[in-house]
C-alpha positions as a Python dict, from the first residue, in 0.01 Angstrom:
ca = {
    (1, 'X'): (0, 0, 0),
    (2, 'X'): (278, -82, -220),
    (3, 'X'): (460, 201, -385),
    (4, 'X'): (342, 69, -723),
    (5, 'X'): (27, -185, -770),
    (6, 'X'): (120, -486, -811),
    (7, 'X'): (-1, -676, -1138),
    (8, 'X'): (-233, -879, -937),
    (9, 'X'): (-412, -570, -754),
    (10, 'X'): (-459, -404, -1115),
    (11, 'X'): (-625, -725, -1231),
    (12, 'X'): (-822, -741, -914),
    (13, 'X'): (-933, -370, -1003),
    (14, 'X'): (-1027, -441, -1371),
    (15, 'X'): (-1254, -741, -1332),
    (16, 'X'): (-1422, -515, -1009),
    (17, 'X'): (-1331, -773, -720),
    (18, 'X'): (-1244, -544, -464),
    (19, 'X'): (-1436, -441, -204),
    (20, 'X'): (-1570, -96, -156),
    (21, 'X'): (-1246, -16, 152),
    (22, 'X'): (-971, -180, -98),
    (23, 'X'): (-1119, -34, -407),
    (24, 'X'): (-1152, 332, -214),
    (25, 'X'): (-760, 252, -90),
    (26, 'X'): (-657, 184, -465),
    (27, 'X'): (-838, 492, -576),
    (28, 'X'): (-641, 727, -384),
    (29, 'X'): (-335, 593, -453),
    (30, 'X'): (-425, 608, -829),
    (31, 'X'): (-457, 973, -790),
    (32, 'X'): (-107, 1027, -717),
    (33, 'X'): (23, 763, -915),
    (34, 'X'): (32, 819, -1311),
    (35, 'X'): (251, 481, -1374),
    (36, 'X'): (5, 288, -1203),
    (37, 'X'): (-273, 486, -1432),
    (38, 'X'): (-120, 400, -1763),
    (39, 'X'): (-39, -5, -1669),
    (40, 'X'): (-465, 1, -1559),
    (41, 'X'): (-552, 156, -1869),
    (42, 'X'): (-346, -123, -2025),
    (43, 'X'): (-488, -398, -1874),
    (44, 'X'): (-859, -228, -1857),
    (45, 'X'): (-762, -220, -2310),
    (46, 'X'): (-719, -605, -2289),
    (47, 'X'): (-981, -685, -2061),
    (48, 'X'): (-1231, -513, -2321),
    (49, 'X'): (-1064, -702, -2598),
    (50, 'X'): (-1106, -1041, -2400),
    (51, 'X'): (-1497, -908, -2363),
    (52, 'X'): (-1534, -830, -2728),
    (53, 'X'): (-1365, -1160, -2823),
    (54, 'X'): (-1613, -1410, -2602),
    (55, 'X'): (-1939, -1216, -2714),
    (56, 'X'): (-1823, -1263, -3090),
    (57, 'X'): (-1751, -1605, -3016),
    (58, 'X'): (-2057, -1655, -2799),
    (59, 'X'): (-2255, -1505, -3073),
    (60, 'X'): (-2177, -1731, -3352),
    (61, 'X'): (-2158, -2058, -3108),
    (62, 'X'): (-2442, -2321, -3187),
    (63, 'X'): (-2645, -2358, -3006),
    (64, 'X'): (-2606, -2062, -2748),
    (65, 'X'): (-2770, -2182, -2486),
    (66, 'X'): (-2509, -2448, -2404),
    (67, 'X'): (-2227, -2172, -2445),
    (68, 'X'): (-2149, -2004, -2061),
    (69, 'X'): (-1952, -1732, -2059),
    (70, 'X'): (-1662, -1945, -1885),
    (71, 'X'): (-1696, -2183, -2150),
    (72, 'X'): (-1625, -1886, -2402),
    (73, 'X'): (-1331, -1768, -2185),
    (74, 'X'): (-1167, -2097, -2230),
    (75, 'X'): (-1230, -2160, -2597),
    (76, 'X'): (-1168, -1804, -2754),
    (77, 'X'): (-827, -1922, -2850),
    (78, 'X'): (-637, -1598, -2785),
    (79, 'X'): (-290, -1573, -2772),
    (80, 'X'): (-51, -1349, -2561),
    (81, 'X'): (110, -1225, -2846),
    (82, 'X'): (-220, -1103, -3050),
    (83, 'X'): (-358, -894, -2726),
    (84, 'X'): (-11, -783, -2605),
    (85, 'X'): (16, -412, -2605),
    (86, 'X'): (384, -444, -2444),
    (87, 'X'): (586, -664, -2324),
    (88, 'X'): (481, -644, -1964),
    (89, 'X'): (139, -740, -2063),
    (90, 'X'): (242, -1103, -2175),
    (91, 'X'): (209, -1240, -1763),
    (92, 'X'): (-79, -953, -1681),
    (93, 'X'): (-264, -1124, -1980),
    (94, 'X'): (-251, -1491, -1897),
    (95, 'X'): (-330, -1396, -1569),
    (96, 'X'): (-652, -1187, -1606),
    (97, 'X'): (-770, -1476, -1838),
    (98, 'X'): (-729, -1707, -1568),
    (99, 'X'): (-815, -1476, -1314),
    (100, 'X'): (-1143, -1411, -1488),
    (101, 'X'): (-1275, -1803, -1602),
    (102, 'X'): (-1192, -1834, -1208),
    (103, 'X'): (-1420, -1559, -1079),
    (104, 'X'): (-1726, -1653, -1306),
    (105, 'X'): (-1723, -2008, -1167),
    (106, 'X'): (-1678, -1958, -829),
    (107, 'X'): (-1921, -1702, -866),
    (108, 'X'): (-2138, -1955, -998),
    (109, 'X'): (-2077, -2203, -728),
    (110, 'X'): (-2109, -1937, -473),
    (111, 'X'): (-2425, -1770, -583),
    (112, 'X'): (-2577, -2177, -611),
    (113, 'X'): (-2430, -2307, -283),
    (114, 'X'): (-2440, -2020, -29),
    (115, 'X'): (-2656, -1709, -161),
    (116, 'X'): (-2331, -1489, -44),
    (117, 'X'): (-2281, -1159, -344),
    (118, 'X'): (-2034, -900, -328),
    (119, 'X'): (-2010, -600, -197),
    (120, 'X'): (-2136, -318, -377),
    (121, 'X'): (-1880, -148, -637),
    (122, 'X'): (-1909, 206, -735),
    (123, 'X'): (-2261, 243, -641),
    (124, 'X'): (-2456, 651, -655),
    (125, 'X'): (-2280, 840, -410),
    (126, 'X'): (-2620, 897, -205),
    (127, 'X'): (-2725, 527, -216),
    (128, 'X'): (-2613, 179, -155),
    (129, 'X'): (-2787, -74, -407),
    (130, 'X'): (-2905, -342, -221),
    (131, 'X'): (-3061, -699, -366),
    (132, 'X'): (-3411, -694, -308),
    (133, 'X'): (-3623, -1057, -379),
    (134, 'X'): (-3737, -1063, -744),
    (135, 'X'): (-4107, -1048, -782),
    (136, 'X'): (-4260, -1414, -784),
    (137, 'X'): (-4538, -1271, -1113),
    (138, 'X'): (-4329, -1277, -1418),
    (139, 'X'): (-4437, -1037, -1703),
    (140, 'X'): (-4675, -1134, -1973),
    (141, 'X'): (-4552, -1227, -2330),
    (142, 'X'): (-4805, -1051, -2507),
    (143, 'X'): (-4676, -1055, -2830),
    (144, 'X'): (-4363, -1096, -3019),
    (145, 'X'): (-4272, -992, -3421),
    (146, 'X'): (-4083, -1139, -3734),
    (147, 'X'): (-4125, -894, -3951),
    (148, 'X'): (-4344, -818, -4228),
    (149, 'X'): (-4310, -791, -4511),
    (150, 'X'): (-3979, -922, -4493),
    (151, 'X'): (-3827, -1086, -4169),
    (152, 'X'): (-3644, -855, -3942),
    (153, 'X'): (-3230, -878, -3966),
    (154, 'X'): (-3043, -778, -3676),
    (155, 'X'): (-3322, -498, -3508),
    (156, 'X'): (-3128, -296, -3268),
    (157, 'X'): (-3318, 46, -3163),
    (158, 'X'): (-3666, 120, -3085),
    (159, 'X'): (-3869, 375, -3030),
    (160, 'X'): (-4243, 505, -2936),
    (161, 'X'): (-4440, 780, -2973),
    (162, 'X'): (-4736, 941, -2833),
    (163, 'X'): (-4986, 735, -2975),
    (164, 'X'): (-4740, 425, -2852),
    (165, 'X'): (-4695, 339, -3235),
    (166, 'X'): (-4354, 151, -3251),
    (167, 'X'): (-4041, 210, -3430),
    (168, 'X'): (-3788, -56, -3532),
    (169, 'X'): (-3463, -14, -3646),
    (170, 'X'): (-3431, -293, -3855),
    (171, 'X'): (-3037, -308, -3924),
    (172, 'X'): (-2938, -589, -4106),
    (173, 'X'): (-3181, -439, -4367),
    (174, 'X'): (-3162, -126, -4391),
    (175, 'X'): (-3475, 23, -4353),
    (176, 'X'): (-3742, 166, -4017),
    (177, 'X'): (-4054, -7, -3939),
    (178, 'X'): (-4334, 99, -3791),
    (179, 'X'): (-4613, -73, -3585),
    (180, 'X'): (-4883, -2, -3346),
    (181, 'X'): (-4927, -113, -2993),
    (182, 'X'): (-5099, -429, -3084),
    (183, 'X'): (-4809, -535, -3344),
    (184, 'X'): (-4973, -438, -3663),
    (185, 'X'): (-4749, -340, -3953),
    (186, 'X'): (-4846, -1, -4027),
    (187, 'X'): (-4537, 137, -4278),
    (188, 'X'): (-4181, 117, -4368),
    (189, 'X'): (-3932, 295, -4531),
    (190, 'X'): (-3593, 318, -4611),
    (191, 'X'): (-3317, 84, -4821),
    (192, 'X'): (-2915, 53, -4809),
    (193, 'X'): (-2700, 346, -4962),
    (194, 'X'): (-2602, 660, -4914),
    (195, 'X'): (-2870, 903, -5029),
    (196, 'X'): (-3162, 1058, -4833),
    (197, 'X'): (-3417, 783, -4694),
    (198, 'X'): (-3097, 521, -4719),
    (199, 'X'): (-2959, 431, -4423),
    (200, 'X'): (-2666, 203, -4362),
    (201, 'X'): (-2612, 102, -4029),
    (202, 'X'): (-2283, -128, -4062),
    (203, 'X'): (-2435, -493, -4004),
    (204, 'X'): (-2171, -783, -4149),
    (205, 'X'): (-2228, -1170, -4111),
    (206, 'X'): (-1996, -1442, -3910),
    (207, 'X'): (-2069, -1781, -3959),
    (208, 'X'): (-2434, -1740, -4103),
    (209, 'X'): (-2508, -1491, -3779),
    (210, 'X'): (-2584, -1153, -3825),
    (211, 'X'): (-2318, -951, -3638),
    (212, 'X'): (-2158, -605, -3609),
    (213, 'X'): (-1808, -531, -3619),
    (214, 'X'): (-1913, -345, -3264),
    (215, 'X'): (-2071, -611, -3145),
    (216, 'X'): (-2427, -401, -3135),
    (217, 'X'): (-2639, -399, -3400),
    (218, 'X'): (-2606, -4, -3553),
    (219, 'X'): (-2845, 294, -3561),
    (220, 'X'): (-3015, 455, -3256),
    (221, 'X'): (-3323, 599, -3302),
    (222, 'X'): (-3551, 846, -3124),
    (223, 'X'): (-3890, 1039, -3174),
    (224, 'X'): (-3982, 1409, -3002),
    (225, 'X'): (-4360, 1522, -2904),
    (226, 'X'): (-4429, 1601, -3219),
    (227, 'X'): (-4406, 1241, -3332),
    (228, 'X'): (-4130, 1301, -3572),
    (229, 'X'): (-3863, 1056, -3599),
    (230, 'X'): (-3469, 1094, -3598),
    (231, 'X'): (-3229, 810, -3675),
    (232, 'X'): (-2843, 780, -3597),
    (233, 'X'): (-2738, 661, -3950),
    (234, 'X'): (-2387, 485, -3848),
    (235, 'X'): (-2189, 457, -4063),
    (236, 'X'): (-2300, 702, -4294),
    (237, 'X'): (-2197, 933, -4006),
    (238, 'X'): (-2544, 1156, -3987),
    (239, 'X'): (-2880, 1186, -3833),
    (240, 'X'): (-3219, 1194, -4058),
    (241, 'X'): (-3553, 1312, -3961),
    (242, 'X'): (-3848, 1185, -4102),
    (243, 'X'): (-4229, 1249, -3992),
    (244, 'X'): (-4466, 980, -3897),
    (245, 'X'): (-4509, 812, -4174),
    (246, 'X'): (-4156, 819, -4265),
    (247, 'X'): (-4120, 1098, -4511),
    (248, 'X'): (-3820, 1227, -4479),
    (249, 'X'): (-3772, 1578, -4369),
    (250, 'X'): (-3356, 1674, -4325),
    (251, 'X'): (-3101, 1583, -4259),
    (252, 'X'): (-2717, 1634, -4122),
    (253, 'X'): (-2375, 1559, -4015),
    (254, 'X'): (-2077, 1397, -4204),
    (255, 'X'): (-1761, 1194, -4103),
    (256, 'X'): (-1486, 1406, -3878),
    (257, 'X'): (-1389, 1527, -3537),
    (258, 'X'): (-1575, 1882, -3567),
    (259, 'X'): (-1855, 2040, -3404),
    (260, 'X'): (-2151, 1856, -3632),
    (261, 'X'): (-1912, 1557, -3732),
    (262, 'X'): (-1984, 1208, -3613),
    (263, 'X'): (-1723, 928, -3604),
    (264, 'X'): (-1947, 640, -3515),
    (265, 'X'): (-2257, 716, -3405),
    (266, 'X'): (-2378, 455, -3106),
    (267, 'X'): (-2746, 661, -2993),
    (268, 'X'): (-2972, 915, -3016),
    (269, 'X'): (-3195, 1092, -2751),
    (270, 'X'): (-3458, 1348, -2735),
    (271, 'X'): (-3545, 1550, -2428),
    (272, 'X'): (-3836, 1758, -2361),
    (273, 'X'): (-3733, 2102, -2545),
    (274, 'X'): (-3685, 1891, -2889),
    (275, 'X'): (-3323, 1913, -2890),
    (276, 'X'): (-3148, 1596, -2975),
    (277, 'X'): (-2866, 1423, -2829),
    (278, 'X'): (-2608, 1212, -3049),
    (279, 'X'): (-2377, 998, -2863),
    (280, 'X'): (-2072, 868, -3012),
    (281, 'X'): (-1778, 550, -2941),
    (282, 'X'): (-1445, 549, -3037),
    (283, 'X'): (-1285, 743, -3156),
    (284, 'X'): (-1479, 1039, -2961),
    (285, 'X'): (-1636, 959, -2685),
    (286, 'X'): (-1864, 1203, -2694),
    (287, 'X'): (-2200, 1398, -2660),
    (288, 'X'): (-2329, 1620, -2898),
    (289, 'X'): (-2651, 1799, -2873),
    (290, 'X'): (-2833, 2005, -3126),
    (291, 'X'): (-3161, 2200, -3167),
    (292, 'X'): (-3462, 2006, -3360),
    (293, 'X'): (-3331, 2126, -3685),
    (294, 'X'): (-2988, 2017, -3697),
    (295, 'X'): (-2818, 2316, -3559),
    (296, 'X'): (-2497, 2245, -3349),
    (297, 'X'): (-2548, 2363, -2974),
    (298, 'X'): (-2265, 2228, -2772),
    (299, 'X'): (-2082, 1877, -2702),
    (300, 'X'): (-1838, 1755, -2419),
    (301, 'X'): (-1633, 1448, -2348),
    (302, 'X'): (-1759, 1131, -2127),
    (303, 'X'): (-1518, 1127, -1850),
    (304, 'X'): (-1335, 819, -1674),
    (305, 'X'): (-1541, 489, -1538),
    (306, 'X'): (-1348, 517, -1276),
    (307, 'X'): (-994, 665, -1219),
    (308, 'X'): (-758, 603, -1499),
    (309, 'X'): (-1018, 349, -1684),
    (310, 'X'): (-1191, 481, -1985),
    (311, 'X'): (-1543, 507, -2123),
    (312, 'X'): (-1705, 443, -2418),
    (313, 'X'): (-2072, 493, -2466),
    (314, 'X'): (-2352, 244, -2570),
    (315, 'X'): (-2616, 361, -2540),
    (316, 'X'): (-2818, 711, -2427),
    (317, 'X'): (-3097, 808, -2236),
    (318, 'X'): (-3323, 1064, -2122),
    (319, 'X'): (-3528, 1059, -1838),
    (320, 'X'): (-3841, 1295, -1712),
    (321, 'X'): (-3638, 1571, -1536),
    (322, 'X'): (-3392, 1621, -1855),
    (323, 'X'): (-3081, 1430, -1695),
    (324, 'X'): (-2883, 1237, -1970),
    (325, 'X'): (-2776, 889, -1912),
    (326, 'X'): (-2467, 705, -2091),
    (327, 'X'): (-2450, 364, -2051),
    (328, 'X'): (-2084, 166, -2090),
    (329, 'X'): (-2158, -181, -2247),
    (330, 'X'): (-1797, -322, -2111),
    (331, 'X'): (-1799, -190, -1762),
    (332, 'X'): (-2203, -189, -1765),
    (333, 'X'): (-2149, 169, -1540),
    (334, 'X'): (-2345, 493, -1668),
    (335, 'X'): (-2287, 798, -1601),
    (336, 'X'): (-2536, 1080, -1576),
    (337, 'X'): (-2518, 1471, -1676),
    (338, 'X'): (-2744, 1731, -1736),
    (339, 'X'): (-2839, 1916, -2083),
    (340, 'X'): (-2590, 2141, -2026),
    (341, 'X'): (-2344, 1881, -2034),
    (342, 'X'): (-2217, 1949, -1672),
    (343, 'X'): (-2098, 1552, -1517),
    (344, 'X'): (-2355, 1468, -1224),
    (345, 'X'): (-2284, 1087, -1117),
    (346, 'X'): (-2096, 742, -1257),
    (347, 'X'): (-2254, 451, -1071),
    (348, 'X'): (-2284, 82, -1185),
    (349, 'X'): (-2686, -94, -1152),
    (350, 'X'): (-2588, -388, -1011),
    (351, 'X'): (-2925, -639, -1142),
    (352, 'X'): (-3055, -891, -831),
    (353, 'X'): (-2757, -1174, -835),
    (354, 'X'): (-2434, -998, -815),
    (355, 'X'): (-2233, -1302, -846),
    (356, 'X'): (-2413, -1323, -1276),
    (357, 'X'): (-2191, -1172, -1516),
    (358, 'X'): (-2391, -888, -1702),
    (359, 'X'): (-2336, -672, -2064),
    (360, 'X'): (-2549, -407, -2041),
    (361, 'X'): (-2672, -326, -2408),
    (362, 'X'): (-2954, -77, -2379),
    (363, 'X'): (-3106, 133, -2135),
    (364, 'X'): (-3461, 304, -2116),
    (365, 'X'): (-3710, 537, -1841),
    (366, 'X'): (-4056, 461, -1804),
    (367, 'X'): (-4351, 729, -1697),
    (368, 'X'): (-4233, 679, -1352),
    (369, 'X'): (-3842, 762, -1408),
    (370, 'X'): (-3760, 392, -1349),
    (371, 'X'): (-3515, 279, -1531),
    (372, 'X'): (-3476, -52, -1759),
    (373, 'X'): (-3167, -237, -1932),
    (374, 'X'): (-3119, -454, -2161),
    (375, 'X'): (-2843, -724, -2024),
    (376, 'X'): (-2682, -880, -2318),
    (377, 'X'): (-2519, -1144, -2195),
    (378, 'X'): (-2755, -1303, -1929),
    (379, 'X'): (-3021, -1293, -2124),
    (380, 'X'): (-3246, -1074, -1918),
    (381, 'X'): (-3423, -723, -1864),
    (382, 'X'): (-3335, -503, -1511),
    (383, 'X'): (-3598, -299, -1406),
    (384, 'X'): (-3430, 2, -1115),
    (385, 'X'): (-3595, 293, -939),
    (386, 'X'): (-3484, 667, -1002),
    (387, 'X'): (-3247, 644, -718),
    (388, 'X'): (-3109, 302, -911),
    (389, 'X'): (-3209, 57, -591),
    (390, 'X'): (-3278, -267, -767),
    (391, 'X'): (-3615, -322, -781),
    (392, 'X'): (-3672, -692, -1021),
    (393, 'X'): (-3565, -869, -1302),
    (394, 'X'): (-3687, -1154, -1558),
    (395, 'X'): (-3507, -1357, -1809),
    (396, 'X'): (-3529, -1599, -2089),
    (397, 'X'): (-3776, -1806, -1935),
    (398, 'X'): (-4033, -1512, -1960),
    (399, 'X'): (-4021, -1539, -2354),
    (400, 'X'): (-3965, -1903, -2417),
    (401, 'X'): (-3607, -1889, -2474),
    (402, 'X'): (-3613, -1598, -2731),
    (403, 'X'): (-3406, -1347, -2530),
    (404, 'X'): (-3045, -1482, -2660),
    (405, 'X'): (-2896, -1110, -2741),
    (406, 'X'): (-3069, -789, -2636),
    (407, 'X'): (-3039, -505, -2818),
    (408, 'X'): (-3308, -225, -2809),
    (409, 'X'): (-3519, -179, -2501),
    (410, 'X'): (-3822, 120, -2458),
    (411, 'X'): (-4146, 104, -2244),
    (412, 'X'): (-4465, 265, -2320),
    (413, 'X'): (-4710, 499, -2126),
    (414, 'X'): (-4872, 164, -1958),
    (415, 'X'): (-4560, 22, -1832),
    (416, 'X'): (-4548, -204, -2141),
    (417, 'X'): (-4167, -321, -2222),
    (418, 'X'): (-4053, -383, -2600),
    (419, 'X'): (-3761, -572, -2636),
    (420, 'X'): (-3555, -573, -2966),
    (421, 'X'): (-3385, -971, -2976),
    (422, 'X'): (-3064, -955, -3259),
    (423, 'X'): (-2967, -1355, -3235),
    (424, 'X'): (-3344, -1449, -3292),
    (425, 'X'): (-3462, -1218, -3523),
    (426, 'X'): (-3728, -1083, -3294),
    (427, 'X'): (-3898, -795, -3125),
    (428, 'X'): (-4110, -872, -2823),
    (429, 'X'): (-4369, -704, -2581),
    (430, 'X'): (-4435, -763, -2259),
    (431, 'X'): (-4666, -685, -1983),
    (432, 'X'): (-4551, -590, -1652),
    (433, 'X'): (-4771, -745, -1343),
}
């Protein structure tokens, strides 16, 4: 080991192409070293740029489905001197974009031609994911929604509750929708602005697409036993809580860095006591939990991806024993804590095919703690046990080519999966075999 990293071994360590020996060896020298910490967080800062560039670009391509993700690499048209955050960037910059296009094909050819994956990176430190064989039964489409009375715009979050009556976030307009299990509108409520029962969760167009300037579509949403509803209003920096039937019942937070402050607002849990969870991005990066009425409790910090690399939360989850789960959309790692905000575990799902390129958007628990997410960029859903072993996986084909950009993601008492789709408009439900 070098005295410093070379600009080649810090590339090697962003894109996560290291084995689990060199990336351990890198690790500890990390530790000691805090130059070679501030030139990885440099270069982790433009690889998330590069990320956030092709999605937008990938996004508003037509049609998608002739767009790879090496294709976007090569077209985004970036230039040294618009991503440079120094001057010693400039080479590390060319390089990583090269490096990456690279990777992702031979990946491609790799995973085609010889069925060889890599070696597992940052897995739980009690397991080592493995790829088990996909099931052969693909899940039932049983139905799939538009909207009514007005066509959806952008959904992002979804939720159930104990009668398995679904709600919709439906972004690009502005408002909540509700249906039952079977896809019947039941209600709706809401409208863009500021006052209470107006929501506005931040959705812009590109090139006749709807997209955020996030790249998710805005407002997390979340219902307790009682089958009231709470909604992360973005960028009106608050939560609202509304009964069943949407009347709206308080409300709180407002823009700033305090205790009860939200800067932007990216999800919204509920564990089993009722208190809710509001997880923020930039600039935060944080946790904040409060009692069912609004009343501050505590909040902490997300800590590192991995030494000297940052994280910024996506999405958030709860699962049956109460352990929260924070889900990185860049690095696709979560990280898991318990109520009390004490850090438990980072480890990255690694879905069937290591050699694919993932995004994960959303993530989600069914009855039976297994966990589901929503993988943006390759068009599929990842189904993992509690002790996140891979378990299977289906993709576009399972919906007739309606799974372009996956947003929202939640599963029902059956084992029923509902899918929110942001390119297409759509929100789907399928049936597991």
């Amino acid at each position: 080991m070098t005295k410093h990293l070379t600009d080649d071994q810090l590339i090697n360590y962003a894109i996560r192409t290291l084995t689990d020996d060199q990336r351990a060896e890198m690790d500890h020298h990390l530790t000691a070293c805090a130059d070679c910490r501030s030139r990885l967080t440099e270069q982790e800062a433009v690889q998330q740029r590069i990320h956030n560039k092709i999605i937008t670009r990938r996004n508003s391509a037509t049609p998608p489905s002739r767009l790879t993700y090496v294709a976007m690499t090569m077209q985004t048209g970036l230039s040294n001197r618009g991503l440079r955050s120094g001057s010693r960037l400039n080479p590390l910059f060319s390089g990583a974009l090269a490096a990456a296009a690279l990777l992702a094909l031979m990946s491609l050819l790799i995973g085609m031609f010889s069925g060889a994956r890599q070696a597992t990176v940052n897995p739980l430190p009690t397991i080592t994911p493995t790829d088990t064989p996909v099931t052969s039964m693909p899940p039932e489409l049983v139905w799939k929604i538009e909207g009514y009375p007005d066509p959806l715009k952008s959904p992002g979050g979804l939720a159930l509750d104990s009668q398995s009556n679904l709600y919709a976030v439906d972004a690009g307009n502005d408002r909540i929708l509700k249906y039952d299990r079977d896809g019947k509108f039941l209600t709706q409520w809401g409208s863009h602005g500021t006052g209470d029962n107006q929501f506005n969760f931040g959705i812009t167009t590109l090139n006749g697409s709807n997209y955020t300037e996030v790249a998710t579509a805005g407002g997390g949403i979340a219902a307790d036993t009682q089958g009231n509803i709470y909604v992360a209003d973005t960028m009106n920096a608050r939560i609202q809580k509304f009964d069943n039937s949407g009347k709206f019942l308080l409300k709180w937070g407002s823009a700033g860095d305090s205790a009860g402050q939200f800067g932007h607002l990216v999800g919204i849990a509920i564990d089993g006591q009722g208190n809710v969870y509001a997880a923020e991005d930039d600039p935060h990066s944080r946790i904040q939990k409060f009692d069912s009425n609004g009343q501050f409790l505590l909040q902490w910090n997300t800590r590192p991806s991995d030494k000297g690399s940052s994280f910024h939360p996506n999405d958030i989850a709860i699962d049956q024993q109460d352990l929260i789960y924070l889900l990185d959309l860049v690095s696709g790692s979560v990280q898991t804590f318990d109520g009390a905000g004490r850090f438990i575990s980072n480890w990255t799902p690694h879905c069937g095919n290591r050699n694919v390129i993932t995004a994960l958007s959303s993530i989600t628990f069914d009855s039976s703690g297994n966990l589901y997410a929503a993988d943006r960029l390759s068009r599929r859903i990842c189904k993992f046990d509690r002790n996140g072993q891979f378990l299977t996986q289906w993709d576009d084909s399972a919906a007739n080519g309606s799974l372009k950009l996956l947003q929202g993601i939640v599963v029902d008492a059956q084992g029923n999966v509902y899918v929110a789709e942001t390119k297409n408009n759509l929100i789907l439900k399928f049936r597991q075999p």
